[in-house]
C-alpha positions in Angstrom: 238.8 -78.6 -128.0 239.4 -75.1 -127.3 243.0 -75.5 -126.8 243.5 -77.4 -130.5 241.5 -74.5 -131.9 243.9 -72.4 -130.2 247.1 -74.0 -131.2 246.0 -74.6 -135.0 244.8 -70.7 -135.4 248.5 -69.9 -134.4 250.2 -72.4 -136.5 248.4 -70.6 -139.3 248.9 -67.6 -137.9 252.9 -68.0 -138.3 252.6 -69.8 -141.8 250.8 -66.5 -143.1 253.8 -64.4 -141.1 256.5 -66.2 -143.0 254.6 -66.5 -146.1 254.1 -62.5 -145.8 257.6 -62.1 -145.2 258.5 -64.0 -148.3 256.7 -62.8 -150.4 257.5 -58.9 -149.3 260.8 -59.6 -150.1 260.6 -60.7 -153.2 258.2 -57.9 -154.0 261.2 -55.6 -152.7 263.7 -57.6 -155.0 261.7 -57.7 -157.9 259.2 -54.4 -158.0 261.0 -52.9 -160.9 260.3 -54.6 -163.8 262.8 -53.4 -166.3 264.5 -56.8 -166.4 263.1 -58.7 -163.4 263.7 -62.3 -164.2 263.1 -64.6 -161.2 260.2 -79.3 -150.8 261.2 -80.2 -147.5 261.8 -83.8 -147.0 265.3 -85.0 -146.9 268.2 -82.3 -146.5 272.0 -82.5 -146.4 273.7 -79.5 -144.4 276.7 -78.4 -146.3 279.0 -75.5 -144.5 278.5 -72.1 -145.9 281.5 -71.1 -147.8 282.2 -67.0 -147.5 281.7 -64.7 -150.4 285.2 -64.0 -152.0 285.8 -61.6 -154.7 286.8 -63.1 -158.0 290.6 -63.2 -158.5 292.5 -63.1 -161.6 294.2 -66.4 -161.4 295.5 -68.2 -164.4 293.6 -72.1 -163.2 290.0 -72.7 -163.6 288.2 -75.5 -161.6 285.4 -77.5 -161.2 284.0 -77.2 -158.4 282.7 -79.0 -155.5 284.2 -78.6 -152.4 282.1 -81.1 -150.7 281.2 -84.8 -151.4 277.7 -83.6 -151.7 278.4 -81.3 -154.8 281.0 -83.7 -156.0 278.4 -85.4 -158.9 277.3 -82.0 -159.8 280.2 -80.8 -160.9 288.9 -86.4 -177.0 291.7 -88.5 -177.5 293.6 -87.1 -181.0 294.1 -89.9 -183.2 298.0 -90.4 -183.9 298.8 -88.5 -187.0 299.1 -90.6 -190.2 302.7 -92.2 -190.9 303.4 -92.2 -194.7 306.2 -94.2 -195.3 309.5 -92.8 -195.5 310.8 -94.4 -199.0 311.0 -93.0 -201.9 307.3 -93.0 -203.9 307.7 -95.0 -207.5 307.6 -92.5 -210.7 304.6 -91.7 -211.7 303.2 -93.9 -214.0 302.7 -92.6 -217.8 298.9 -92.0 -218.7 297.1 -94.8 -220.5 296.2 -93.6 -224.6 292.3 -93.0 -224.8 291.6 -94.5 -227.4 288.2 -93.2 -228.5 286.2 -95.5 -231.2 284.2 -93.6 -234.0 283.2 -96.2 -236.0 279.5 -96.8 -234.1 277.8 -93.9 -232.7 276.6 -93.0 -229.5 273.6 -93.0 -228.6 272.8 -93.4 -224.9 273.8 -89.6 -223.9 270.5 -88.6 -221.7 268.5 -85.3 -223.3 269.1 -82.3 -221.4 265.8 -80.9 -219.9 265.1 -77.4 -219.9 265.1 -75.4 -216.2 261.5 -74.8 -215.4 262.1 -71.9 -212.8 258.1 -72.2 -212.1 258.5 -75.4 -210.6 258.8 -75.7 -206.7 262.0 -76.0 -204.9 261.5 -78.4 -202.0 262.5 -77.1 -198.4 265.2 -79.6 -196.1 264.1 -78.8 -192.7 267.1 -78.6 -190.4 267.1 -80.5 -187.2 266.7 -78.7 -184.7 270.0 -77.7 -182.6 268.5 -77.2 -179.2 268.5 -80.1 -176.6 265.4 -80.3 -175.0 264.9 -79.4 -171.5 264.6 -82.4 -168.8 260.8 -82.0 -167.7 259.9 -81.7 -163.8 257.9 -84.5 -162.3 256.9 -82.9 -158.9 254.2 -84.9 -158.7 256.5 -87.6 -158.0 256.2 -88.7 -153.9 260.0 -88.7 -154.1 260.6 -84.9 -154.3 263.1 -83.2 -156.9 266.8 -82.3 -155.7 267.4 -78.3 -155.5 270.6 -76.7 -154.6 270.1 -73.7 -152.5 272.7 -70.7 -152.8 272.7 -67.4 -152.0 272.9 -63.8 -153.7 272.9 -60.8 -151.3 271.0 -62.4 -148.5 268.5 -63.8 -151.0 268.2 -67.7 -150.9 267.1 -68.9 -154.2 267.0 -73.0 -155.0 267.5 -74.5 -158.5 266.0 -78.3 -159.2 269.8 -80.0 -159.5 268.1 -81.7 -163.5 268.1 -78.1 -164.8 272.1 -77.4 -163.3 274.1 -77.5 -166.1 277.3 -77.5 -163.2 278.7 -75.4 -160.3 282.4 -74.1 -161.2 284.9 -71.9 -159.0 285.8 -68.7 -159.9 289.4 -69.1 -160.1 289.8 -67.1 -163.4 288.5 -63.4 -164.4 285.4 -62.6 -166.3 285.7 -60.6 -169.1 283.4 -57.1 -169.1 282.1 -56.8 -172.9 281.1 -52.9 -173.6 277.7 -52.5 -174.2 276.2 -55.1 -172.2 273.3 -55.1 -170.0 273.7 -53.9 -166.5 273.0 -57.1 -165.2 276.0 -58.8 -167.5 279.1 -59.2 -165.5 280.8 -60.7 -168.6 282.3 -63.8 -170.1 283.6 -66.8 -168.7 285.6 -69.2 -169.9 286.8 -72.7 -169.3 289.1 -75.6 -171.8 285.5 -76.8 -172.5 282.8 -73.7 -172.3 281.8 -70.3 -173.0 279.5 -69.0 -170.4 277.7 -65.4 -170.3 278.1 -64.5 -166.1 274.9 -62.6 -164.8 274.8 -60.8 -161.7 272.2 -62.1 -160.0 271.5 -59.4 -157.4 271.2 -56.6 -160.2 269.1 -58.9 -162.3 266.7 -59.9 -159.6 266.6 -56.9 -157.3 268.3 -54.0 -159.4 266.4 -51.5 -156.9 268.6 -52.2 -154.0 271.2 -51.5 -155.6 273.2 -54.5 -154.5 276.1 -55.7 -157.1 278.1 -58.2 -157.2 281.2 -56.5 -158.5 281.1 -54.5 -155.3 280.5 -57.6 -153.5 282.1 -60.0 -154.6 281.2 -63.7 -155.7 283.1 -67.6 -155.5 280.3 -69.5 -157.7 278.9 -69.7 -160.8 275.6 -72.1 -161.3 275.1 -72.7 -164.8 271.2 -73.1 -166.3 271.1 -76.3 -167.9 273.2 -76.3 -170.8 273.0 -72.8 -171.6 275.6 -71.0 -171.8 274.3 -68.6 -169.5 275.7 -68.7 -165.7 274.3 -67.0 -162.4 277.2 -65.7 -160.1 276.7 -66.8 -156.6 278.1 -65.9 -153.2 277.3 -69.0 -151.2 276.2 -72.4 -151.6 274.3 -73.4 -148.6 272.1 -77.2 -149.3 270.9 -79.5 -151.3 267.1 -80.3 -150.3 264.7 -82.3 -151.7 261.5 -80.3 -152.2 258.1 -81.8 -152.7 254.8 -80.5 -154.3 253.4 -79.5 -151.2 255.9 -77.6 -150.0 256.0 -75.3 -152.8 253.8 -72.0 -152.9 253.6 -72.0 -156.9 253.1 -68.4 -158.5 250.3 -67.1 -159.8 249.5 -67.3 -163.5 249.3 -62.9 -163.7 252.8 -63.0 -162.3 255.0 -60.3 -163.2 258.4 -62.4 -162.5 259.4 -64.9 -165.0 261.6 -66.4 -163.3 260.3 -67.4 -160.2 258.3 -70.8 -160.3 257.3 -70.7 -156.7 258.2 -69.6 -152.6 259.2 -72.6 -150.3 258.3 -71.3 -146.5 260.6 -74.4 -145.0 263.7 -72.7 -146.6 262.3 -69.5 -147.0 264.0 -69.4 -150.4 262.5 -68.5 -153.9 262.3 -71.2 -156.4 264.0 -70.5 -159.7 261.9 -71.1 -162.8 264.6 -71.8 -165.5 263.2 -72.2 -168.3 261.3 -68.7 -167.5 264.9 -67.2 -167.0 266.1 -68.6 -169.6 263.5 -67.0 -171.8 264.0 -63.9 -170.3 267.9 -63.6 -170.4 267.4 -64.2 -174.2 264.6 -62.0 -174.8 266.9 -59.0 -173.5 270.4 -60.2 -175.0 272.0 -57.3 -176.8 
């Protein structure tokens, strides 16, 4: 009896350890709050790919350089033949002949303009596609994709990935941008806004990814806003349980919860998404 008492006050013991740890680093990456945005059941190991810096190269692709990443990742009508012969003259304009000899007498009166009277509003549909909602409740988990940003694990729930491309092509600086903006990127197909995720989450440790270099860009949903990556490391299923969910006085928008397992910080992207907006210049 002893001995379980034992064993379950140090199982405990090195939950709260991890859990500590977690959480101190998150404090660390996220304890200025300028512009701080921010379970385990079945996994699939895919090999870390090294951080590259992003090259200038004229091709942009899709990526998914493994099977398991493979899912994540407008025909012009023929122009009109008019025929080549020559098109008949013009035909000569009927006479209008006009008859005077009845009146008329069905031309409606012309009401007066009552600038009084109420104009009534169209409502315009709204543009916005609306956000898959999260069941975690569900006994079968939600798929994440865990990736990296300056030794920093964060997962995203694979419903709220908008897609995972390469960097093969440059990202354009635009002046005046937020710190955290690397710049524009930009496909056949898209127009994504590329943040740094190191400067955006943990501005204080003065990590950047210009310095260091990134291969990936995850977009949110079907924003067009993308985080830059340096590694893509799973794809986990996560469930309820395994998810220490944030507090409601958090401070960090964009963090929906810690999972211990991974020891990774769940992205809330909705939250991010808000808060990217909210500071768009």
């Amino acid at each position: 009896m002893s001995a379980n008492k034992s064993g379950t006050a140090t199982g405990n013991q090195v939950d709260g350890v991890l859990q500590d740890y977690l959480d101190q680093l998150l404090v660390i990456a996220t304890e200025v709050e300028p512009l701080a945005c921010q379970p385990v059941t079945q996994r699939e190991v895919i090999k870390p790919i090294q951080a590259t810096t992003a090259q200038s190269s004229p091709s942009v692709n899709t990526v998914a350089n493994s099977p398991q990443l493979l899912d994540l990742v407008e025909t012009i009508s023929p122009e009109r033949s008019w025929p080549t012969e020559t098109l008949a003259e013009p035909m000569l304009a009927s006479t209008l002949t006009v008859s005077t000899s009845e009146p008329v007498t069905d031309v409606p009166e012309v009401q007066d303009w009552d600038e009084g009277a109420p104009v009534e509003e169209l409502e315009l549909a709204p543009q916005k596609t609306e956000m898959a909602k999260l069941n975690w409740a569900s006994s079968q988990g939600i798929e994440c994709l865990i990736f990296k940003v300056a030794g920093l694990k964060l997962a995203i729930p694979l419903p709220l990935l908008g897609g995972v491309f390469n960097v093969n092509d440059k990202v354009t600086p635009l002046f005046g941008q937020a710190k955290w903006s690397l710049g524009v990127w930009q496909s056949d197909e898209q127009k994504l806004t590329v943040v740094d995720s190191a400067q955006l989450i943990m501005p204080e440790r003065g990590k950047s990814l210009v310095d260091e270099g990134y291969s990936y860009l995850i977009q949110l949903d079907r924003a067009p806003w993308a985080l830059a990556c340096q590694e893509i490391t799973d794809t986990v299923t996560l469930v309820e349980q395994s998810i220490k969910w944030r507090g409601e006085g958090s401070k960090r928008p964009w963090l929906a919860g810690t999972v211990i397992a991974e020891m990774c910080a769940l992205i809330d992207v909705p939250g991010l998404l808000s808060l990217l907006e909210e500071n768009r210049r």
